[in-house]
C-alpha atoms as a printed R data frame, in Angstrom:
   type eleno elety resid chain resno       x        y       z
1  ATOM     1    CA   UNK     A     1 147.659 -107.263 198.546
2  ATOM     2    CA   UNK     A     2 146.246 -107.643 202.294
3  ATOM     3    CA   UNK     A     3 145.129 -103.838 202.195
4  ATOM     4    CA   UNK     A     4 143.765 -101.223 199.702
5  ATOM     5    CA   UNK     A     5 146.219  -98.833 200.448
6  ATOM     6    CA   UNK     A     6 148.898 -101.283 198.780
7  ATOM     7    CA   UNK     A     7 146.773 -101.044 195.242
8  ATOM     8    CA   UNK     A     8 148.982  -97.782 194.324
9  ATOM     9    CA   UNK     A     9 152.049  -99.973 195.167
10 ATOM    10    CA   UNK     A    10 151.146 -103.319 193.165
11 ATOM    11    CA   UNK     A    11 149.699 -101.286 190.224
12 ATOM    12    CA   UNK     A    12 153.140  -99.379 189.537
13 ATOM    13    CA   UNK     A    13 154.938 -102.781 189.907
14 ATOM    14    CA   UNK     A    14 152.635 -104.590 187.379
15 ATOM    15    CA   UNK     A    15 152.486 -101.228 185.039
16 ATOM    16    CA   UNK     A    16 156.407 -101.270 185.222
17 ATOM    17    CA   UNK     A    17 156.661 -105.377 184.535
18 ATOM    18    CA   UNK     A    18 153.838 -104.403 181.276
19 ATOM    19    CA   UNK     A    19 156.027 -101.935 179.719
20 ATOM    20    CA   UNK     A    20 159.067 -103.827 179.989
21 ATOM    21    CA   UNK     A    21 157.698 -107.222 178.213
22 ATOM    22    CA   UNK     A    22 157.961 -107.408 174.594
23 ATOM    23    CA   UNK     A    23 154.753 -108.664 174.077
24 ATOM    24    CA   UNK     A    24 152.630 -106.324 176.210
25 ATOM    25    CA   UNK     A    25 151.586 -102.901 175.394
26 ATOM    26    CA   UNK     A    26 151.463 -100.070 177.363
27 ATOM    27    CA   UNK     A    27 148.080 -100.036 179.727
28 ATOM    28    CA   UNK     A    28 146.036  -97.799 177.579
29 ATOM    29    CA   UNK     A    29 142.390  -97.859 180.079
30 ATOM    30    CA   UNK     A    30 142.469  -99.063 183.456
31 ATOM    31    CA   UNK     A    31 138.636 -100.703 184.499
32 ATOM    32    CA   UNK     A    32 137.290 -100.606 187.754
33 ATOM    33    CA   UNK     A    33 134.300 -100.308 190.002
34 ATOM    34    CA   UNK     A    34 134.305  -97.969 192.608
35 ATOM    35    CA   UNK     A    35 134.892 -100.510 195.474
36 ATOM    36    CA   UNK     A    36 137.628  -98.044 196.430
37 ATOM    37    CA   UNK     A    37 141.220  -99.695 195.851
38 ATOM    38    CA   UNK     A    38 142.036  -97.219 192.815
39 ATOM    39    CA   UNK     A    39 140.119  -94.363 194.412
40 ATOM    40    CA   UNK     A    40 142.747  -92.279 195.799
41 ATOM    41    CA   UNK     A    41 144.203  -89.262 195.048
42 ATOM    42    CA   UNK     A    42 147.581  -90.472 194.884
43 ATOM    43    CA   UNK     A    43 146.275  -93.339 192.285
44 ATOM    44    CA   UNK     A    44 144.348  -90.545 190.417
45 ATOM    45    CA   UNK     A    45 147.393  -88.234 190.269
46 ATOM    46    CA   UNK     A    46 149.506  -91.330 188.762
47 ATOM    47    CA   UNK     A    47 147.285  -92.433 185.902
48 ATOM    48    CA   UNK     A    48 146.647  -88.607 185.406
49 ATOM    49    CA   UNK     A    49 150.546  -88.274 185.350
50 ATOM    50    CA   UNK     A    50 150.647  -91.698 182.829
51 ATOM    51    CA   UNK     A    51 148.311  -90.454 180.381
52 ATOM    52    CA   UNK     A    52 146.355  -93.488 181.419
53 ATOM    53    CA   UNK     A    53 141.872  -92.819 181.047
54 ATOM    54    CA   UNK     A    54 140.123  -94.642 183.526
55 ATOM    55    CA   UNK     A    55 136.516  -96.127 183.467
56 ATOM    56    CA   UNK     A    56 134.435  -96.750 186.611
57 ATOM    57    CA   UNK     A    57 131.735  -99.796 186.839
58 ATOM    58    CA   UNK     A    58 128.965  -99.937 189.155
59 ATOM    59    CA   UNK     A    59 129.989 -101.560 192.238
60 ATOM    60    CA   UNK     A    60 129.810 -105.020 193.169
61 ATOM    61    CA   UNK     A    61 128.800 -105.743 189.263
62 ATOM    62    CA   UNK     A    62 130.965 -108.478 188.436
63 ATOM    63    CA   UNK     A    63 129.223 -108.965 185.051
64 ATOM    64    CA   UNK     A    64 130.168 -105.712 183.326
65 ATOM    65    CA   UNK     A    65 133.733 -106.739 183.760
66 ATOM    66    CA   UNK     A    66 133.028 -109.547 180.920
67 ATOM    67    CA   UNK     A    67 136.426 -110.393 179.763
68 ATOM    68    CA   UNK     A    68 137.718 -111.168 183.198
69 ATOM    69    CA   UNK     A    69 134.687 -113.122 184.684
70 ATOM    70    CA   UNK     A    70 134.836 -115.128 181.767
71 ATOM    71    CA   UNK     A    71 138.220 -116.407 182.244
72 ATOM    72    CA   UNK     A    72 137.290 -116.648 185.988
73 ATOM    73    CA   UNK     A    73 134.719 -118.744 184.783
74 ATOM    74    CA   UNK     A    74 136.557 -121.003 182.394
75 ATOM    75    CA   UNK     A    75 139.317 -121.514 184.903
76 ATOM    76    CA   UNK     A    76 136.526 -122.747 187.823
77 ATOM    77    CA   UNK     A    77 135.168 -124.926 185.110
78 ATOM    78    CA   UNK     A    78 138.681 -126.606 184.319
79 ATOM    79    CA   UNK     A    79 139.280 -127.118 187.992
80 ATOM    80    CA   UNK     A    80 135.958 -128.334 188.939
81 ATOM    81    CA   UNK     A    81 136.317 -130.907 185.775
């Protein structure tokens, strides 16, 4: 994505891909902060459309997002190693 206006875009791409694979499941809560990318009403009408909840983070909090900075983490460790 070089723009937040393509978030709407990339997330309906990556929701279709997820619902297609055997071995995912449907997106059932979509995390964020409120840096803006999923903020709009056309990305609000979609997951209301979806069925999909969403929960917001404080922004620029990288550590309640623990899963995912974790694996960021791991992966910086493995290269720098």
């Amino acid at each position: 994505m070089r723009t937040k206006h393509q978030a709407l875009e990339a997330y309906k791409s990556f929701e279709a891909w997820a619902l297609t694979q055997a071995h995912c499941h449907p997106i059932k809560v979509l995390r964020s902060d409120h840096g803006g990318k999923y903020l709009s009403d056309a990305f609000n009408a979609h997951l209301a459309a979806a069925g999909t909840p969403r929960k917001l983070t404080v922004h620029d909090t990288p550590q309640l997002n623990s899963v995912a900075e974790r694996l960021n983490r791991t992966l910086i460790k493995r290269i720098r190693a």
